[in-house]
C-alpha positions in Angstrom: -3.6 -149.2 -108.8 0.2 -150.3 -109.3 2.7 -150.6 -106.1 4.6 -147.3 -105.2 7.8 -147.8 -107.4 10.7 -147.0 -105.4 14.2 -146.3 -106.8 17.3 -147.4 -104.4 20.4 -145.1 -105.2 23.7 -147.1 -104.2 24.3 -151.1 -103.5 26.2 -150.5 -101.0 24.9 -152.4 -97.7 22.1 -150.4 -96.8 21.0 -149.9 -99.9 20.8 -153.7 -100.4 18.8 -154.1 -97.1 16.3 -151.5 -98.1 15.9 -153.1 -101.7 15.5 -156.8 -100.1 12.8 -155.6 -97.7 10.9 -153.2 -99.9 10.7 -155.6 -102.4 9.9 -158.6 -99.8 7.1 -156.0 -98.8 5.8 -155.8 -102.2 6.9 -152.5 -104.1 8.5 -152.3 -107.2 12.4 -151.6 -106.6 14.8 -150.4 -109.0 18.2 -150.6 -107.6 20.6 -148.4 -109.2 24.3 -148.9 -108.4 27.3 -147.3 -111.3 29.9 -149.3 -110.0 29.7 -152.8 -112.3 28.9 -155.4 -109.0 27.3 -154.8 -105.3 28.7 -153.9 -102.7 29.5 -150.5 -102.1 32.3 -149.8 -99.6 32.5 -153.7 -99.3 34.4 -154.0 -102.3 36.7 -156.9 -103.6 39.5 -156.5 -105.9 42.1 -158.6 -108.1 45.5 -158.5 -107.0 48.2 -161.3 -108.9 44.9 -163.0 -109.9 43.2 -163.5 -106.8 40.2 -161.7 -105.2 40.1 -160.2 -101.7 38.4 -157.8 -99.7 39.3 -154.5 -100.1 36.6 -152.8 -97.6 35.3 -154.0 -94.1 36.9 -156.9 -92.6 35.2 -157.8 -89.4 31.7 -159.3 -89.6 30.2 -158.7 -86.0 26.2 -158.9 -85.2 25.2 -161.7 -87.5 21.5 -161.7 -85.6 21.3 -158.6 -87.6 21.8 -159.9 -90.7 19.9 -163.2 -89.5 16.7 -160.9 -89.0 17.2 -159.5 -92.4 17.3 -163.1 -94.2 14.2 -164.3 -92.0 12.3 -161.3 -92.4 12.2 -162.3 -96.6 11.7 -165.7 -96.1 15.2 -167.1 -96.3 18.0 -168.0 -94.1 21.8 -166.4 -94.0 23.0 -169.8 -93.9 21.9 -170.5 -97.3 23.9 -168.2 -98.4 26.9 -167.7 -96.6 29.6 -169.9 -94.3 30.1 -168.5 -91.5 33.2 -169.7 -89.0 33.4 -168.3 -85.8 36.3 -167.0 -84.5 38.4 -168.2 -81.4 40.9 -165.1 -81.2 38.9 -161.9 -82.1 42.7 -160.1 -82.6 45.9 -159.9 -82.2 48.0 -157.1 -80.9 51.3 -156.2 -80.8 53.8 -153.3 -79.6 57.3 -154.6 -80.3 59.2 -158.1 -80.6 58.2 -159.1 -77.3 55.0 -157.3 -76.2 52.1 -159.9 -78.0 48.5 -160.0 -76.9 45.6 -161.5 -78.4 41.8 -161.7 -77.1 39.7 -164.3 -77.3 36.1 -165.2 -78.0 35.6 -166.2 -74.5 36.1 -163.2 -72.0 37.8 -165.5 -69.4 40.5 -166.8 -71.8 40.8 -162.9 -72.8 41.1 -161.9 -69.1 43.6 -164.6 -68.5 45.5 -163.6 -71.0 45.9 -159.7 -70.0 46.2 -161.1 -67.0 49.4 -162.3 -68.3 50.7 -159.7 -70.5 49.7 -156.5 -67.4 49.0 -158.3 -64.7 45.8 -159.1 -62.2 44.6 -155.4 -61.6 44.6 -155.5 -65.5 42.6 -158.1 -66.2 39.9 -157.2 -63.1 40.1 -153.8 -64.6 39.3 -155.6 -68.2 36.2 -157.6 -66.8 34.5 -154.0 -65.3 35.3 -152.8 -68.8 33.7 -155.9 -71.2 30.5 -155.3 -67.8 30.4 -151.6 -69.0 30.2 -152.3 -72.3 27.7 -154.5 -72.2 25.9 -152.6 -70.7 26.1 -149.2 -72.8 25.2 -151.9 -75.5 21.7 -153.0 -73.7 21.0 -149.6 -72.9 21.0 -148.3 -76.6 20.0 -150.8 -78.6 16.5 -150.6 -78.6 16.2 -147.1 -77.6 18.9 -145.6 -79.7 20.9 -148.2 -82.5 17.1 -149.7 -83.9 14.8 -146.7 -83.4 14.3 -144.3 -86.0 16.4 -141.4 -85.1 15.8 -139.3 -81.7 16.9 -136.2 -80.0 18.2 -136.5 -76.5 14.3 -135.9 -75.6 12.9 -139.0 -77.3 15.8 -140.7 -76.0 15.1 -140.4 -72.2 11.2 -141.3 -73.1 11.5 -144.1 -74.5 13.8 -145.6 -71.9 11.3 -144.5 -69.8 12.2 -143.6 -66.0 13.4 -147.1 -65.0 15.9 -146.8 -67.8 17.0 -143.1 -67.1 19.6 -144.3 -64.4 21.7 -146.4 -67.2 21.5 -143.7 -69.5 23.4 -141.7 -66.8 25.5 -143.6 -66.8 26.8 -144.3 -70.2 29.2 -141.6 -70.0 28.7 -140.0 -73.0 29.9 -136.6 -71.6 33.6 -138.4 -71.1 35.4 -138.9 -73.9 36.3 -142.5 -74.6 40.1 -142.1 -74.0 39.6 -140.5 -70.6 37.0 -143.2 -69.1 39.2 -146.1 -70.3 41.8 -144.7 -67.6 39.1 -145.8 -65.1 39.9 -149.4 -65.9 43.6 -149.7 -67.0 46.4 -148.1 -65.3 48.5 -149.4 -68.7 48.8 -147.3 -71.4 49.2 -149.6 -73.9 45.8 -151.3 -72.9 44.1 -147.9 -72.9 45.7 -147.7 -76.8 44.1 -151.3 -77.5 40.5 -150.3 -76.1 40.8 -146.9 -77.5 41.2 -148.2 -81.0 37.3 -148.8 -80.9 36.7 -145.4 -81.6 38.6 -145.9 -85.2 35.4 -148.6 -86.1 33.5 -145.2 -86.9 36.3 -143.3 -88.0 36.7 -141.6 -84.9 39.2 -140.4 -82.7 39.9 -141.7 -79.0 40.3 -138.8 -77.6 37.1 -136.9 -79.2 34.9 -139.6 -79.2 32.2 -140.2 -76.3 32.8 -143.1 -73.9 29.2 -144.7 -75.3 31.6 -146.0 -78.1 33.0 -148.8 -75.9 30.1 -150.6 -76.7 31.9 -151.4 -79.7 34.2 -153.9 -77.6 30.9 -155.4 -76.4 29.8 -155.9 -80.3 33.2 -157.6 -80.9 33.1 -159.8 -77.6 29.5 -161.0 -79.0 31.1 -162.9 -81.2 33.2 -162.1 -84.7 32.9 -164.7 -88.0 35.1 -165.6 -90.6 33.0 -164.9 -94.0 34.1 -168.2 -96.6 34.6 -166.5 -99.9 35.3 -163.1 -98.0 33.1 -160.2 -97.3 31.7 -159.3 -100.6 29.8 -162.6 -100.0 27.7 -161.1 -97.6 26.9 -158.3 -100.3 26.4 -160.7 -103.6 24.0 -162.5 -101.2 21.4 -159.5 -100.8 21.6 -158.4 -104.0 20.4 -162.5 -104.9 17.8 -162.0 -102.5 16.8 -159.2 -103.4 16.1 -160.1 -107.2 14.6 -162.9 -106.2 12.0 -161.4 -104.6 11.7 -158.7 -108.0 13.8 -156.0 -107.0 15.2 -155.1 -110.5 19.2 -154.5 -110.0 20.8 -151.8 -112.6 24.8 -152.0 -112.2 27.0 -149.8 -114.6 23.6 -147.2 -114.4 25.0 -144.1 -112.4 22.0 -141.7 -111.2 22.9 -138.0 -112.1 19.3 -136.4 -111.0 16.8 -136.7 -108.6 13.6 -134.5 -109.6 11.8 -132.9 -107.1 7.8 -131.3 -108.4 5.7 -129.9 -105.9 8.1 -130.2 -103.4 7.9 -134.0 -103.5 10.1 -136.8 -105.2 9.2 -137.1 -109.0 11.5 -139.2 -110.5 15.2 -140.1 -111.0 17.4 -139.7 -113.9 20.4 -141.5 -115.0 23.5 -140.3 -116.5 22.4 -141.4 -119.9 19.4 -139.2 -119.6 16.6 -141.9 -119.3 14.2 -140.3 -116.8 12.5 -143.2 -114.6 8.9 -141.3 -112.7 8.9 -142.6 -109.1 7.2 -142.4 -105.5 10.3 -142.5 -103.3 13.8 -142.8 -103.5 16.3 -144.3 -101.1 19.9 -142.5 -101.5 22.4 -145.0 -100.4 24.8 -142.3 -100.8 27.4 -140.1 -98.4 24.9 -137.3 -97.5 28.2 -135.3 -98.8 27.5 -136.1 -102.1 23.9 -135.4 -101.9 24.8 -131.5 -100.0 27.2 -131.1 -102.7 24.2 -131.1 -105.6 25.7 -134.7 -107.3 22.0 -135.6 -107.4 20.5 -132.3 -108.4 20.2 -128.6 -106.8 16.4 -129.6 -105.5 17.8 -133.1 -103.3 21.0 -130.7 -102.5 18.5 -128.9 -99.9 17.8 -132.1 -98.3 20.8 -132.6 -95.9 23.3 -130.4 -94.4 26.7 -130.4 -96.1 29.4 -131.9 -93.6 32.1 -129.3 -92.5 35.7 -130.4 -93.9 36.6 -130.7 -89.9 34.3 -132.7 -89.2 34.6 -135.8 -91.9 35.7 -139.3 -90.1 38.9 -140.9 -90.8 40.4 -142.1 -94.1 42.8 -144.5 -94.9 45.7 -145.9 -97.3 45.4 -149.4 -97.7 47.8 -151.7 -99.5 46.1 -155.2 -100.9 48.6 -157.7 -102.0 50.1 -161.3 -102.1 53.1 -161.9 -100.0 55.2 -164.4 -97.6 55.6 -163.9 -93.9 57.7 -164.5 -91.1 58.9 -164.2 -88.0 55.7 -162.9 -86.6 52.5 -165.6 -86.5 49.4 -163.5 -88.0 46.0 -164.0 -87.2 43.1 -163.0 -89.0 42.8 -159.7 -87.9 46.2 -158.2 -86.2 46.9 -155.0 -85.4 50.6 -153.3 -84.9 50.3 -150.3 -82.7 52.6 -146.7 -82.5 54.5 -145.6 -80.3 52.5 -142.5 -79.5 48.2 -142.9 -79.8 47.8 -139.5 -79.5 50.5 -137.4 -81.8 48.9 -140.7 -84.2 45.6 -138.6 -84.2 46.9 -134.9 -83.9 48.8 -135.7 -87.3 45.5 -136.9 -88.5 42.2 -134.4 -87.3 44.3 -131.2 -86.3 47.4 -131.5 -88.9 45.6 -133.0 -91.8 48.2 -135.1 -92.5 49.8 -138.7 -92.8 50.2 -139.9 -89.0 54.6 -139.9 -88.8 53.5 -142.9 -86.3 50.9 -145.1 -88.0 49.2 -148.0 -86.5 48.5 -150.5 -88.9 46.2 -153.4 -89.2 46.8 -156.1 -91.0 44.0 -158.6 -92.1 45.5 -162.0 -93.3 42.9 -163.2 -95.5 43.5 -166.5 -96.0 43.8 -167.3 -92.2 41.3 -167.9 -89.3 42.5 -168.2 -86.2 46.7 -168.2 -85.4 48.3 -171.6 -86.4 49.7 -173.7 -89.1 52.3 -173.3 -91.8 52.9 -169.3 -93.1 51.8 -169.7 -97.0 53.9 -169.2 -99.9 51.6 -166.3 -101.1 48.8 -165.2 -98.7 46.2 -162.2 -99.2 47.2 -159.4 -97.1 45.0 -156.4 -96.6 47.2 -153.8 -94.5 45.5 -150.6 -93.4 46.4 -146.8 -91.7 44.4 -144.1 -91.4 44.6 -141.0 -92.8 42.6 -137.3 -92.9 40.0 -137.2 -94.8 41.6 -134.4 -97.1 41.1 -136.4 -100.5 39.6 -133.6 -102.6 42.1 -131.0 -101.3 45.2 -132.6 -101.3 46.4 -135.1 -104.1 48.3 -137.5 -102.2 51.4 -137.3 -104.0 53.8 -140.6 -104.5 56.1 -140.0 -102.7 54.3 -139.2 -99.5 52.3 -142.4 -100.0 55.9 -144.3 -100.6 57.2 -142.9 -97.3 54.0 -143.7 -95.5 54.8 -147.1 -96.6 58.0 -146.7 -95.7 57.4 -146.7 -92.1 54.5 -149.5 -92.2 56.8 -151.6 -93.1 59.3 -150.8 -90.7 57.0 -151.3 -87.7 55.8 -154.7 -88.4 59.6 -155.7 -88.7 60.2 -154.1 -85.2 57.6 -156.0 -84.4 59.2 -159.0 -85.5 57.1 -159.3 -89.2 59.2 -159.6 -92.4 56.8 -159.3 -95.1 58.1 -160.7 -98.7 55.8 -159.2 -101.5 55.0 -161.9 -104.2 53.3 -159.4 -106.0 52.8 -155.6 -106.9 50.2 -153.8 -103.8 47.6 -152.4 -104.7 47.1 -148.8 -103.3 44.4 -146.9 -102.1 44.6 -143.6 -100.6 42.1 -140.8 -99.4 42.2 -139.2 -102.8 41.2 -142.9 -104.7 38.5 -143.1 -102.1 37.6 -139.3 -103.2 37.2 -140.9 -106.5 35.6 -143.8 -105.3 32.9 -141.9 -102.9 32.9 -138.8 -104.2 32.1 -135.1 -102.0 33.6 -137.0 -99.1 37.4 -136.6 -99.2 37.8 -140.0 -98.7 36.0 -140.2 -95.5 34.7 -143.9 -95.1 32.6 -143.9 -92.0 30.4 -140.1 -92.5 30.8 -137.7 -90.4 33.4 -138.6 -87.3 31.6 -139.2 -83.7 33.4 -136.6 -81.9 31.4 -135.3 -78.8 27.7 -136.1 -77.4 26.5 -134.3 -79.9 27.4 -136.3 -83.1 25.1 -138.9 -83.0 21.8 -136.7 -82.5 22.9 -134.3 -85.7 23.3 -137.5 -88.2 20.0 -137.4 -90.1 17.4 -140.2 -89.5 16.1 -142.0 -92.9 13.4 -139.0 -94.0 14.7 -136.2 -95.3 13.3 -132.8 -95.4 12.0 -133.4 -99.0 8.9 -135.7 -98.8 9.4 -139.0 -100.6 13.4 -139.1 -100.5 14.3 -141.2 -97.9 18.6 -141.6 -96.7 20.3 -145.0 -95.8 23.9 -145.6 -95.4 27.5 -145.0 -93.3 26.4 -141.1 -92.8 23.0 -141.5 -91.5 21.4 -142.9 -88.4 22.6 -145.2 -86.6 26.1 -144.6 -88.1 28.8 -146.7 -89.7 30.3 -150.5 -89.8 28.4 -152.9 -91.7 25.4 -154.1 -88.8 24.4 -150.2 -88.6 24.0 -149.6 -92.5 22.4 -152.5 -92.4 19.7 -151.3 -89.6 19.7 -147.6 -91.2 18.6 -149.5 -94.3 15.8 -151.4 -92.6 14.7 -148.3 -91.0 14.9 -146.5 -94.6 12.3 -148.8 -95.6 10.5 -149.1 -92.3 9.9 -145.8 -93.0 8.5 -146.1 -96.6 6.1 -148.7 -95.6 5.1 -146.6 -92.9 4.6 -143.4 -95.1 2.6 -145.6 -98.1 0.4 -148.0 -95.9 -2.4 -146.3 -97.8 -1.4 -147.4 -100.9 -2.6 -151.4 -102.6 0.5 -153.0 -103.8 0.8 -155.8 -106.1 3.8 -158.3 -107.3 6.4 -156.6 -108.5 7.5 -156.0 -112.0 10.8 -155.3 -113.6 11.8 -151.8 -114.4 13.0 -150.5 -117.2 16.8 -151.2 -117.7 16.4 -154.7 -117.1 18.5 -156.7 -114.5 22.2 -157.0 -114.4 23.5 -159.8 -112.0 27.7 -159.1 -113.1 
């Protein structure tokens, strides 16, 4: 008897990490991707010549990724250089109002300590405690376990654990709990901003998502080569271990016969018959029929309100001064909340955007500013991409006032080359059925994160993996709903002898 042959739709992430480890486990994987290299929302693109990241910037939760390499035999090392970072991120506010945190959580206390004063740095040590442990309190039970309602939840944290899940807060929104800790409201903004790492608003999101912070103060490394490393590494691992890679092969149809998975179908028409199939895909895309009426009525469709954040990002080359960038820096408005009204009740541009700034070519703050250093700059926006075409000059007087806060923030930026632009309608293109929501559906309420599907569908045999599925999105949890997409499989097919894998038809394509 031949091994199941699987078919992963999408190399984005978790589509990668559920090749890898099917194929580690011994099926046949076809890995189907239409874009022309890996990668998925972890793009890189070529701006004056030079490549940069163009998606996620922050790698967080390496043991993740660690587990993954180990588990096929290898080591993330081999792969990648990783650098840790001393100063997880700047922050700034105006000219003079500059805070950074650190690695270490006394050097970051110190320094609030500093900029707000003692009651603000005690106030920041209960925080990073909380966080903690919100973190240690859901990872097993929640972030690695396949999906669970509020039920399976309590049982298996069993009734020692039932007193931290009380109090996790998840009932408080994040914005309001954070007043518990910091009397200043510019520290409530800083800590708030945790929410947007999910595509989520402060003031609508749960007060679990402060675990985030804790993710961050874990540790944060510098990728050598950038972020698309990380991605062009699993793919190599993944064919190594026979997982057949199809780039520039978009899948148009998944076929459903006796109300189970029969095969897939690419946009040229070659039909490829099949025992599962792992959609890397937004489950927008899939409710919205892009794979076929019959996998359409395998998801819900997302309601319009309640798609996470865009963005418009500008990727360029460019001088600096006057302002010291460090890897990650982020310039904040001047009002938080009218930021996200403009956004999720508006549906439009924020008239007060924060912006981020990653500074590509740096690690931590220090040295000489560059003559032309990669700058990835970044705002959010609604997620309104397939309704609203994001005209010019809206996008031009977005820009408008980027610029303007990082110079009263003390940052003159001196382009060396033509940005590159992306707005919520590009990443409609990009990820279509979404409107440019990057992150799935937003985590607003307790709710949210018991209605994202878990990685089986209601069709038998099509399994989901990616940003809009359980656990949620950022880079370490695609990864994990990948692992549990194929957890899942091998769980479902123990019954079935597998041998060494073979290559599927339409060969292997490494571009």
């Amino acid at each position: 008897m031949r091994s199941s042959r699987i078919a992963v739709i999408g190399a984005g992430i978790a589509g990668l990490v559920a090749a890898l480890e099917l194929a580690a486990a011994g099926f046949e994987v076809c890995l189907f991707e239409r874009s022309a290299s890996p990668g998925g929302k972890m793009r890189e693109i070529e701006v004056g010549g030079r490549r940069m990241d163009a998606g996620p910037t922050v790698f967080t939760l390496r043991e993740v990724f660690d587990e993954i390499f180990a588990h096929a035999g290898d080591s993330l090392d081999a792969h990648l250089k990783l650098v840790p970072a001393r100063v997880l991120a700047r922050h700034a506010w105006s000219a003079g109002e500059r805070l950074d945190l650190y690695a270490d959580l006394r050097q970051s206390a110190d320094a609030i300590g500093r900029f707000a004063g003692r009651s603000e740095a005690e106030g920041f040590v209960r925080f990073a405690a909380q966080a903690r442990r919100i973190f240690t309190t859901l990872e097993q039970t929640f972030i690695r376990a396949a999906r669970p309602t509020p039920f399976d939840l309590v049982r298996r944290a069993g009734f020692g654990g039932l007193g931290e899940l009380l109090n996790i807060n998840p009932f408080t929104t994040l914005s309001q709990d954070l007043k518990h800790f910091f009397a200043d409201a510019r520290l409530r903004q800083l800590f708030g901003r945790y929410a947007t790492y999910c595509g989520s608003s402060p003031f609508q999101s749960p007060a679990t998502l402060m675990l985030i912070a804790h993710v961050e103060q874990a540790g944060v490394w510098y990728v050598e080569g950038g972020m698309h490393r990380l991605a062009a590494a699993l793919a190599a691992v993944a064919a190594r271990h026979g997982a057949a890679l199809n780039y520039s092969t978009e899948i148009a149809r998944i076929h459903v016969e006796g109300a189970r998975v029969s095969a897939v179908e690419t946009a040229g028409g070659e039909r490829i018959a099949v025992d599962a199939v792992v959609c890397n895909a937004d489950n927008g895309a899939l409710a919205a029929g892009l794979f076929g009426p019959a996998a359409a009525r395998s998801v819900r469709p997302t309601a319009r309100a309640a798609r996470s954040l865009s963005a418009v990002t500008w990727n360029m080359l460019a001088r600096t001064e006057g302002f010291e960038l460090a890897r990650h820096t982020v310039f904040f408005s001047a009002d938080y909340a009218a930021e996200f009204d403009d956004i999720f009740r508006r549906g439009r541009l924020p008239s007060g955007p924060t912006v981020y700034v990653c500074a590509q070519d740096r690690c931590d703050p220090g040295g000489e500013s560059l003559a032309a250093e990669r700058l990835f700059c970044l705002v959010n926006a609604p997620p309104t991409g397939d309704v609203h075409p994001f005209e010019s000059a809206e996008i031009e007087q977005c820009e408008s006032r980027v610029f303007e806060l990082l110079r009263t923030c003390g940052l003159t930026v001196h382009r060396t080359s033509a940005p590159q632009v992306t707005t919520p309608a590009d990443f409609e293109r990009l990820y279509p059925a979404t409107g440019g929501a990057l992150y799935g559906p937003a985590s607003h309420g307790w709710r949210a994160s018991f209605v994202r599907p878990g990685s089986r569908s209601s069709i038998p045999g099509l399994y989901l993996a990616g940003g809009s599925t359980h656990p949620g999105a950022g880079v370490p949890m695609a990864a994990t709903s990948g692992r549990l997409a194929a957890a899942s499989i091998v769980e479902d097919h123990t019954s079935i002898r597998r041998s060494r894998p073979v290559a599927m038809p339409g060969g292997t394509s490494m571009r």
